[in-house]
C-alpha positions in Angstrom: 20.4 -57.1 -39.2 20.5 -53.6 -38.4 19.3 -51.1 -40.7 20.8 -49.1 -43.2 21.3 -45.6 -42.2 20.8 -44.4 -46.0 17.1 -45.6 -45.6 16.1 -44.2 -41.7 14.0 -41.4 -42.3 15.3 -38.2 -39.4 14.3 -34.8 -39.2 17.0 -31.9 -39.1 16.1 -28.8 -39.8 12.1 -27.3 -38.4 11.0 -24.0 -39.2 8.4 -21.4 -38.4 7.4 -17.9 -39.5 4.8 -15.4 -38.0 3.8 -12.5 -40.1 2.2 -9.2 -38.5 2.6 -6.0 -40.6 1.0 -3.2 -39.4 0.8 -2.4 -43.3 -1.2 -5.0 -44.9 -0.3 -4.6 -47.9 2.8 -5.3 -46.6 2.2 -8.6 -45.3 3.9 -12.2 -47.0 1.5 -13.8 -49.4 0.6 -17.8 -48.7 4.0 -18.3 -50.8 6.8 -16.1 -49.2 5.6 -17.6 -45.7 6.4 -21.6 -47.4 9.2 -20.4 -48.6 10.7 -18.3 -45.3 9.6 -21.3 -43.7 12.0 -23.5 -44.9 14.7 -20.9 -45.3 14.6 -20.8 -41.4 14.1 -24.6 -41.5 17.8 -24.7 -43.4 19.3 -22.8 -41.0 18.4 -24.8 -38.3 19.3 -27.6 -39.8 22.9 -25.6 -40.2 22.3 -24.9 -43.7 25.7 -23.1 -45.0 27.9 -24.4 -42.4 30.5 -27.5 -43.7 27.4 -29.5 -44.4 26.8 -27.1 -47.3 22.9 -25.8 -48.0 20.3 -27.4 -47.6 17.6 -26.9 -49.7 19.3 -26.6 -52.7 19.9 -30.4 -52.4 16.1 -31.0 -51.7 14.9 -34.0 -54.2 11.3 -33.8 -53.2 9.2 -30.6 -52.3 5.8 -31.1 -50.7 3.3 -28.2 -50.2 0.0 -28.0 -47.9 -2.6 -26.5 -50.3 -3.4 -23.3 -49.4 -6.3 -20.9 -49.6 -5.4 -17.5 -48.7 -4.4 -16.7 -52.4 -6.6 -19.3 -54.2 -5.9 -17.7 -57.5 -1.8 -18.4 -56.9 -2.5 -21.9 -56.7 -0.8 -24.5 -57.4 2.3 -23.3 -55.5 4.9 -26.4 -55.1 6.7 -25.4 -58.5 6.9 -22.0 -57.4 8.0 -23.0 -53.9 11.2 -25.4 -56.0 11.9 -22.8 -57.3 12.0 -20.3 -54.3 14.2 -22.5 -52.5 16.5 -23.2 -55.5 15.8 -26.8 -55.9 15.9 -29.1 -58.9 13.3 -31.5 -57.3 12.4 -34.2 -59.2 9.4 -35.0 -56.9 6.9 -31.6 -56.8 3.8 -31.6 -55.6 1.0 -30.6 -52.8 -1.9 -32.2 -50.7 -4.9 -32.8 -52.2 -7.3 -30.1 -50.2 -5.6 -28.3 -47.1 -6.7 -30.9 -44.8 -5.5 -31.1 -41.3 -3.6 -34.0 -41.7 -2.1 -33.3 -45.0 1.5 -32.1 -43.3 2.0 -35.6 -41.3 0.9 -37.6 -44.6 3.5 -35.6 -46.6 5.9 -36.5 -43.5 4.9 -40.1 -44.0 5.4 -40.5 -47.5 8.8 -38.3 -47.0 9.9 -40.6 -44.7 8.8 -43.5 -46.7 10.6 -42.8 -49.8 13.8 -42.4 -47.9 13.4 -45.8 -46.4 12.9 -47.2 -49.8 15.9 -45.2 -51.2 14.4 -43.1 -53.9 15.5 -39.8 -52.5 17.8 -38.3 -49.8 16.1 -34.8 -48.7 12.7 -33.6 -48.4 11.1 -30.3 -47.7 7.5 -30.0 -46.5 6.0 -26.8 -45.9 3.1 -25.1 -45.6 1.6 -21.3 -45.4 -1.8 -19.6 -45.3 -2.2 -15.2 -44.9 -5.9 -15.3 -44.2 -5.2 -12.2 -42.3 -3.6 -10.3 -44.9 -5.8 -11.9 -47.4 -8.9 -10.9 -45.8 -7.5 -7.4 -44.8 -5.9 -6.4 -48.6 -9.6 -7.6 -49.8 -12.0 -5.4 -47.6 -9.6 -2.4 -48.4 -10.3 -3.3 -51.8 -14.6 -4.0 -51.4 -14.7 -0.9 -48.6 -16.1 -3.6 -46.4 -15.4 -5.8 -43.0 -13.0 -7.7 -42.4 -14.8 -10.4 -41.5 -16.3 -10.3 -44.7 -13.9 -11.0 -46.8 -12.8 -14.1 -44.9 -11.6 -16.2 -47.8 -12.4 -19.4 -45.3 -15.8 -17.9 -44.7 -16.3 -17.3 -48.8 -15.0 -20.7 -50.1 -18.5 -21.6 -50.9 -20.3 -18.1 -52.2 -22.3 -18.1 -54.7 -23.1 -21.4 -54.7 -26.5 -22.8 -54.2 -26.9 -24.1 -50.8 -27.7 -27.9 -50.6 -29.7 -30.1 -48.2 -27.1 -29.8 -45.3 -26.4 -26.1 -46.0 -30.2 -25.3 -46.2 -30.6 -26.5 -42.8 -27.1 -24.6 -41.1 -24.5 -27.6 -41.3 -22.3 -25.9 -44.1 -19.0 -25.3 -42.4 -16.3 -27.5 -39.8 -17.2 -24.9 -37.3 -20.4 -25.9 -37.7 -20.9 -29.8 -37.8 -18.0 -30.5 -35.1 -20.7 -29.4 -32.5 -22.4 -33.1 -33.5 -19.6 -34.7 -32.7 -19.2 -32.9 -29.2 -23.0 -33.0 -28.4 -23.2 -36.9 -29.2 -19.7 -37.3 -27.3 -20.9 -35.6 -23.9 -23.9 -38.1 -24.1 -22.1 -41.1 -24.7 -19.8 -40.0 -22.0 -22.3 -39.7 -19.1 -21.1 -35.9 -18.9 -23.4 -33.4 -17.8 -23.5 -30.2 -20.1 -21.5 -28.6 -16.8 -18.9 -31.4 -17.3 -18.5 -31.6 -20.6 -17.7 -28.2 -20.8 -15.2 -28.3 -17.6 -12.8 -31.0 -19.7 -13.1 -28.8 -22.5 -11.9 -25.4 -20.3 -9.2 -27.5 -18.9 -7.7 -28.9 -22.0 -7.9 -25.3 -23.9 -6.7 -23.7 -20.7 -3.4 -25.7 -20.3 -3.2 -25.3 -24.7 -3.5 -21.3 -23.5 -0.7 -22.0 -20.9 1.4 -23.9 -23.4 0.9 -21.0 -26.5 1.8 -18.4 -24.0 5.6 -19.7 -23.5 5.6 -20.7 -27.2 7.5 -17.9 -29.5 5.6 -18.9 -32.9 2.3 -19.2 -31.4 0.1 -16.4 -32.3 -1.6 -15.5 -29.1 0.2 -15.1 -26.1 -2.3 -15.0 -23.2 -3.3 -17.8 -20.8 -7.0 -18.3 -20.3 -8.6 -19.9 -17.3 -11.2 -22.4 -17.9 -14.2 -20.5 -17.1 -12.9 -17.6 -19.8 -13.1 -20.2 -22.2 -16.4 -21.9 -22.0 -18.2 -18.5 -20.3 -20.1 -16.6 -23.0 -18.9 -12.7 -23.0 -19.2 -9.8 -25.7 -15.5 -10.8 -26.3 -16.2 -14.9 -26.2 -19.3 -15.0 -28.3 -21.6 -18.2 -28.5 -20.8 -19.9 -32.2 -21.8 -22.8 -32.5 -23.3 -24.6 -29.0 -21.6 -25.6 -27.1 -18.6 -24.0 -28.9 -17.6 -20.2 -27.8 -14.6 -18.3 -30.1 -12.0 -19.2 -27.5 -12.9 -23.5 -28.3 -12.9 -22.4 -31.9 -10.1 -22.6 -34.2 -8.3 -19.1 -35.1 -8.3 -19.0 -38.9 -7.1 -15.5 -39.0 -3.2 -15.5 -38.9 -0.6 -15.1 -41.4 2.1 -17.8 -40.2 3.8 -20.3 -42.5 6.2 -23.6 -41.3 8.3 -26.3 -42.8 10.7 -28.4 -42.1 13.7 -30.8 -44.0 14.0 -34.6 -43.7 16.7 -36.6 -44.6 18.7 -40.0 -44.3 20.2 -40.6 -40.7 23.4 -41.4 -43.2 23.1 -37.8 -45.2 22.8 -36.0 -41.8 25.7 -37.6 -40.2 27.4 -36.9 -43.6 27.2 -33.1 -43.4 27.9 -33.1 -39.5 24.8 -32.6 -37.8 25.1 -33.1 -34.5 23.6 -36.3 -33.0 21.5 -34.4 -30.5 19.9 -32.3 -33.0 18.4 -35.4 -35.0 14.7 -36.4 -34.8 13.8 -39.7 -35.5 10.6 -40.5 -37.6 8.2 -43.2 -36.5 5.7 -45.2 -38.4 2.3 -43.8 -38.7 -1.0 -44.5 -40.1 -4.2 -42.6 -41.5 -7.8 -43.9 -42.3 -11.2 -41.5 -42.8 -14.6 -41.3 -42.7 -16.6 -40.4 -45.2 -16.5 -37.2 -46.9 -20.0 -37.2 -46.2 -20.9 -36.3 -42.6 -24.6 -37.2 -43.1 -23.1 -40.8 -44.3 -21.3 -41.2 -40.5 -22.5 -44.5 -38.9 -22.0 -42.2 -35.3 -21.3 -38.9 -33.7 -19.7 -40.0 -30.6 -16.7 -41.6 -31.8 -14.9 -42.0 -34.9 -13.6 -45.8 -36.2 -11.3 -44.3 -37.9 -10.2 -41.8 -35.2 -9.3 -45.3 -32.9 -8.0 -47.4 -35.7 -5.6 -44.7 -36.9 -4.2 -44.1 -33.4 -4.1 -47.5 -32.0 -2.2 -49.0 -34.7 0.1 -45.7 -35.0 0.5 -46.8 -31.7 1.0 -50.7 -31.8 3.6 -49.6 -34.8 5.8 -47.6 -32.7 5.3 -50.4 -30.0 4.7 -47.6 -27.5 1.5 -46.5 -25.2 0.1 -43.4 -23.6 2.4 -44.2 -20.8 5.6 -44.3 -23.0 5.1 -40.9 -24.6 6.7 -37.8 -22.7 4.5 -35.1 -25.4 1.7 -35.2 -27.9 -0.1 -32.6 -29.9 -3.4 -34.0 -30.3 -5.5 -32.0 -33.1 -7.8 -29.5 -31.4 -10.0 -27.6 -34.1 -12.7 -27.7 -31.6 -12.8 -29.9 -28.5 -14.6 -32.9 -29.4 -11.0 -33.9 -31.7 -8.6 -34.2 -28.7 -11.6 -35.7 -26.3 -12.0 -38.3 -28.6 -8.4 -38.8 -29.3 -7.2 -38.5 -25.6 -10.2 -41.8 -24.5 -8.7 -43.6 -27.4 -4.9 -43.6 -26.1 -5.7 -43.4 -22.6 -4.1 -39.5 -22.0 -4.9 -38.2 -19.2 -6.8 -34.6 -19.2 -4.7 -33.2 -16.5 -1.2 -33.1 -19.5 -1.1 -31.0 -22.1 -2.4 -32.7 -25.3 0.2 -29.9 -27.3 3.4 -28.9 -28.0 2.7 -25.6 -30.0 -0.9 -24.0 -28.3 -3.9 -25.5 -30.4 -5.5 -24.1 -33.2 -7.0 -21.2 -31.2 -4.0 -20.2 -29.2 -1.2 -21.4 -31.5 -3.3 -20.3 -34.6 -5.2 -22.3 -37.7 -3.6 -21.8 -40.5 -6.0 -24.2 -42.4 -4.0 -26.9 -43.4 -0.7 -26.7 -42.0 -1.0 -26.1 -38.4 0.6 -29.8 -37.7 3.7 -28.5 -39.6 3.6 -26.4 -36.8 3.4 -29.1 -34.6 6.1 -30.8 -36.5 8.6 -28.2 -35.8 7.8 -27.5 -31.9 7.7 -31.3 -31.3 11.3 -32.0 -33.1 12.4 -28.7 -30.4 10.9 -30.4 -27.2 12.4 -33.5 -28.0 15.8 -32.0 -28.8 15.4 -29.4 -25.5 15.6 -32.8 -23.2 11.3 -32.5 -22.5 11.2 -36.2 -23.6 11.8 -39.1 -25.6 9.0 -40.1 -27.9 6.1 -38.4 -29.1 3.0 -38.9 -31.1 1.3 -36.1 -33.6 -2.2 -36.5 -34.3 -3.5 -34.9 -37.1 -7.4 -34.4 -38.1 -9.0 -32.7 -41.2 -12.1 -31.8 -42.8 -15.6 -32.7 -41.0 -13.9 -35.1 -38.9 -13.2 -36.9 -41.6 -9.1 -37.4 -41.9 -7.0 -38.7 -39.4 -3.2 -39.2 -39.5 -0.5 -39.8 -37.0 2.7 -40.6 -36.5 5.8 -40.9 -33.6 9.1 -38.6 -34.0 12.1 -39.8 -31.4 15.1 -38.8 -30.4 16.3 -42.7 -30.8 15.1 -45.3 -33.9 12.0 -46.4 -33.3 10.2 -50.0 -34.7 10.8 -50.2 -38.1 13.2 -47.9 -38.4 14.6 -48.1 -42.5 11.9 -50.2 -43.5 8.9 -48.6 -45.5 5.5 -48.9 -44.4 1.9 -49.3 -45.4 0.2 -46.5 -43.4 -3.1 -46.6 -44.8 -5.5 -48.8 -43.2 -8.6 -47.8 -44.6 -9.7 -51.3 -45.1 -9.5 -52.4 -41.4 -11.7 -48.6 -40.7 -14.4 -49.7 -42.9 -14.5 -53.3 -41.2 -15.1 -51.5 -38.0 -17.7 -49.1 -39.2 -21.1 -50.1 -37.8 -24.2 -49.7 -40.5 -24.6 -46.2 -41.8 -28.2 -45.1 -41.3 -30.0 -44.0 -44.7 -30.6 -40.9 -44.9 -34.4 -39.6 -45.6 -34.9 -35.8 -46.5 -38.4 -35.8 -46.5 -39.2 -37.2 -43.6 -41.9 -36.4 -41.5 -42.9 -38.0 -38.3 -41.8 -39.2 -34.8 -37.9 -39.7 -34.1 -35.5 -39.0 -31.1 -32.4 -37.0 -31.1 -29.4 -38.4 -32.8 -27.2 -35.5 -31.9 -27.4 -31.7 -32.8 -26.3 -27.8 -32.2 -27.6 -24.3 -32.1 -26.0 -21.8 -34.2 -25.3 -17.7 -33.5 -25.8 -14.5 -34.6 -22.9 -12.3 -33.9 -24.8 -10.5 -31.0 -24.9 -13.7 -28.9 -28.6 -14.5 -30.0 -29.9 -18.1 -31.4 -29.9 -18.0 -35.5 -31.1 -21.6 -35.3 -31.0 -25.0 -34.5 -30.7 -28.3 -35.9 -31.1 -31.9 -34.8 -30.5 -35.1 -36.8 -32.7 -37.3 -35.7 -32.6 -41.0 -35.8 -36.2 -42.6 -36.8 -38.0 -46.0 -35.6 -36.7 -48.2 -38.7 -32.7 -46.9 -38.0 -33.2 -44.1 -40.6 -31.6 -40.5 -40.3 -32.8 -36.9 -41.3 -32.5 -33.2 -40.0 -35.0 -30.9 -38.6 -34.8 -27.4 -37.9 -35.0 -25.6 -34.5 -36.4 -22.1 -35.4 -34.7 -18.8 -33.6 -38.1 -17.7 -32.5 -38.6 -21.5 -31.0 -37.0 -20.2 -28.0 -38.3 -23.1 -25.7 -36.9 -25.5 -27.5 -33.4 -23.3 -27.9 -33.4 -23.6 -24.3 -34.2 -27.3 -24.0 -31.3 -28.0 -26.4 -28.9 -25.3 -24.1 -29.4 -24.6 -20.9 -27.9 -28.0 -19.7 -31.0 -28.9 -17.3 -31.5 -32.5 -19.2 -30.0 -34.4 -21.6 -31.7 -33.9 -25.4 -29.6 -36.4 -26.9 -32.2 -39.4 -26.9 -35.2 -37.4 -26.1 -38.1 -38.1 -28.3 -39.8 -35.7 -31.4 -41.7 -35.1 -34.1 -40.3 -33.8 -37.8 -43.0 -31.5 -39.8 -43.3 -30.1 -42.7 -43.2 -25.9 -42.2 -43.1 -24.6 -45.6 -39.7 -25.7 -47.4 -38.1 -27.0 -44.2 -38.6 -29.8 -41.7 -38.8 -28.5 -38.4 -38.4 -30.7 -35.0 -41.3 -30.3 -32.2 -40.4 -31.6 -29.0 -42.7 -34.4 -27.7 
């Protein structure tokens, strides 16, 4: 029997907004971005023409949390009411995660299918640009100080992980790339070559993008080369592999019935079919990981996303495959067979396109539903990652009904994650004694010099801790950089050095 139109979940209407006063004081606050967002998303959609508005209609409003304006929060009430909406559904993601605007697209596209609501606006903003610039005006200090990413945690008293450097994403995604490159077979030379040439071609694609927020193609070598303007972060991550938290850009978008859209005359052309998609995550944890090279939940959320859509990598014309740092889309790319030579984005990446914390998949969202409607394909899949590696979401938009179409889905299969989880190594924090080199990094001061390192090693009995690699070790810096051997297996020793464990190369 064929589905009912009143319960297939389409997009119709994508928007984006870049904000770049030269006054910032000036600049749109994390709300006035959500909510231009989706005023250009109603327009698009042809808000005002016989159809009537848009978002005045909205029965559900969904808001990435934001962190630019913490003190605002929460904003999905005061988004409703920006956009004139009665919604009877109000709410926003729990934590700007990176997935948070295709699990709000899910559940959207779910409650249409089981006929609770007719139109639904997601959106999303963050003004870390203007945030940080209004704040060191205020404090007569750097910009970069007054990062509100960079301050989420201040004041607090560091723990066990941030004791020994592992406090940030920027900072524990280099485990996942180290342990990857090993597992791989890569050389440190080749390893970094597929990560040039997947941010170059995201460069390429950002440059002929409108809403990305840098427009200026990089060659491979400019990524991965350390300069005074590409500084070393976090190894083997330079700024140019890093995402670019400092933008003001907001974007949203309106889905509907495939019944409500033909209702107010959108034009078949300009409708975007939603897929089925499904999510699963690690654990909040990264220290409670069973691995660094891969992620079970990474594979089990894009293989099924893609046995629901009954599609493969071959079938899909476009993808936007997360890409905080490298490791995400090099994981994701071996797990649905992409090749490295396409572009794993629509919109640019996070460093290109821009990281607006949680929402840059709304981003993705929009630029997706214009490819497909521009003629560059058929299908395509959005990948979404958040936290410390930890969430994954995905999800397939078409320009035809896909699988399922009208029928709501169970997209969470964290059950069938867990079952594929191997045994999660206890973790021993006064440890001392002989181990080998699970995975690790070295992180860097803002003049290109070594802060630090720190390996988590694996023990004899399966057992995990961390060890610091001093600054002033510079032998070992070197052992764990310069790409002459391997470290990832090489044997140690942990020691006790005052409060800290430090690792001694055998």
């Amino acid at each position: 029997m064929a589905a009912n139109p009143e319960n297939i979940a389409v997009i119709v209407g994508v928007g984006q907004v870049n904000d770049r006063p030269a006054d910032p004081m000036a600049g749109k606050d994390a709300l006035g971005l959500m909510i231009a967002a989706l005023e250009e998303a109603e327009k698009d959609a042809g808000g005002g023409d016989a159809g009537g508005g848009w978002l005045a209609d909205v029965e559900s409003v969904a808001v990435v949390q934001q962190i630019s304006f913490r003190k605002d929060n929460p904003l999905a009430q005061k988004v409703a009411d920006g956009i004139g909406s009665k919604a009877g559904i109000v709410y926003e993601s729990v934590g700007p995660n990176g997935d948070s605007p295709i699990l709000l697209l899910n559940e959207a596209a779910n409650r249409i299918a089981r006929g609770e609501i007719r139109i639904a606006a997601v959106t999303g903003g963050e003004a870390l640009r203007t945030a940080s610039q209004r704040a060191a005006i205020a404090a007569k200090t750097s910009v970069a100080d007054q990062n509100p990413l960079r301050n989420l945690s201040k004041g607090a008293k560091p723990g066990y992980r941030q004791i020994y450097g592992l406090a940030t994403p920027v900072d524990v995604y280099p485990l996942y790339e180290n342990a990857g490159r090993a597992a791989y077979g890569q050389t440190l030379e080749e390893g970094q070559r597929e990560s040039g040439e997947i941010w170059s071609r995201f460069s390429e694609v950002a440059a002929k993008t409108p809403a990305a927020w840098i427009h200026a193609p990089k060659s491979p070598q400019e990524i991965v080369e350390p300069t005074a303007d590409n500084r070393p972060i976090a190894f083997p991550y330079t700024k140019l592999m890093v995402a670019n938290s400092s933008v003001n850009q907001g974007a949203g978008f309106i889905v509907t019935s495939l019944a409500e859209a033909r209702r107010r005359g959108v034009p078949e052309e300009r409708i975007i079919y939603v897929g089925r998609g499904a999510s699963a995550h690690e654990a909040d944890d990264f220290l409670a990981r069973d691995r660094y090279d891969k992620s079970p939940s990474m594979e089990v959320c894009l293989r099924r996303t893609l046995e629901f859509n009954e599609v493969t990598a071959d079938d899909l014309d476009l993808v936007e495959l997360y890409s905080c740092f490298p490791c995400v889309p090099k994981m994701a790319r071996r797990v649905i067979g992409w090749p490295v030579e396409k572009p794993a984005t629509v919109f640019g990446g996070l460093t290109f396109g821009g990281g607006p914390i949680g929402n840059y998949m709304a981003h993705a969202v929009a630029e997706m539903v214009d490819a497909l409607r521009a003629g560059e394909g058929e299908k395509g899949l959005l990948f979404a990652n958040g936290g410390f590696a930890t969430h994954n979401h995905a999800i397939v938009l078409g320009t035809r009904p896909l699988p399922g179409a009208g029928e709501a889905h169970e997209f969470d299969l964290q059950a069938e994650a867990d079952a594929a989880r191997g045994p999660v190594p206890e973790l021993i924090k006064d440890y001392t004694g002989p181990g080998e080199v699970e995975t690790y990094t070295v992180f860097y001061n803002r003049d290109g010099s070594a802060k630090s390192g720190v390996v988590v090693a694996k023990l004899a009995d399966g057992k995990r801790t961390l060890a610091q690699v001093p600054g002033s070790d510079a032998a070992t810096i070197a052992f764990l950089s310069d790409g002459k051997a391997e470290p990832v297996g090489t044997a140690g020793d942990v020691v006790a050095e005052g409060d800290m464990m430090v690792w001694k190369r055998a």
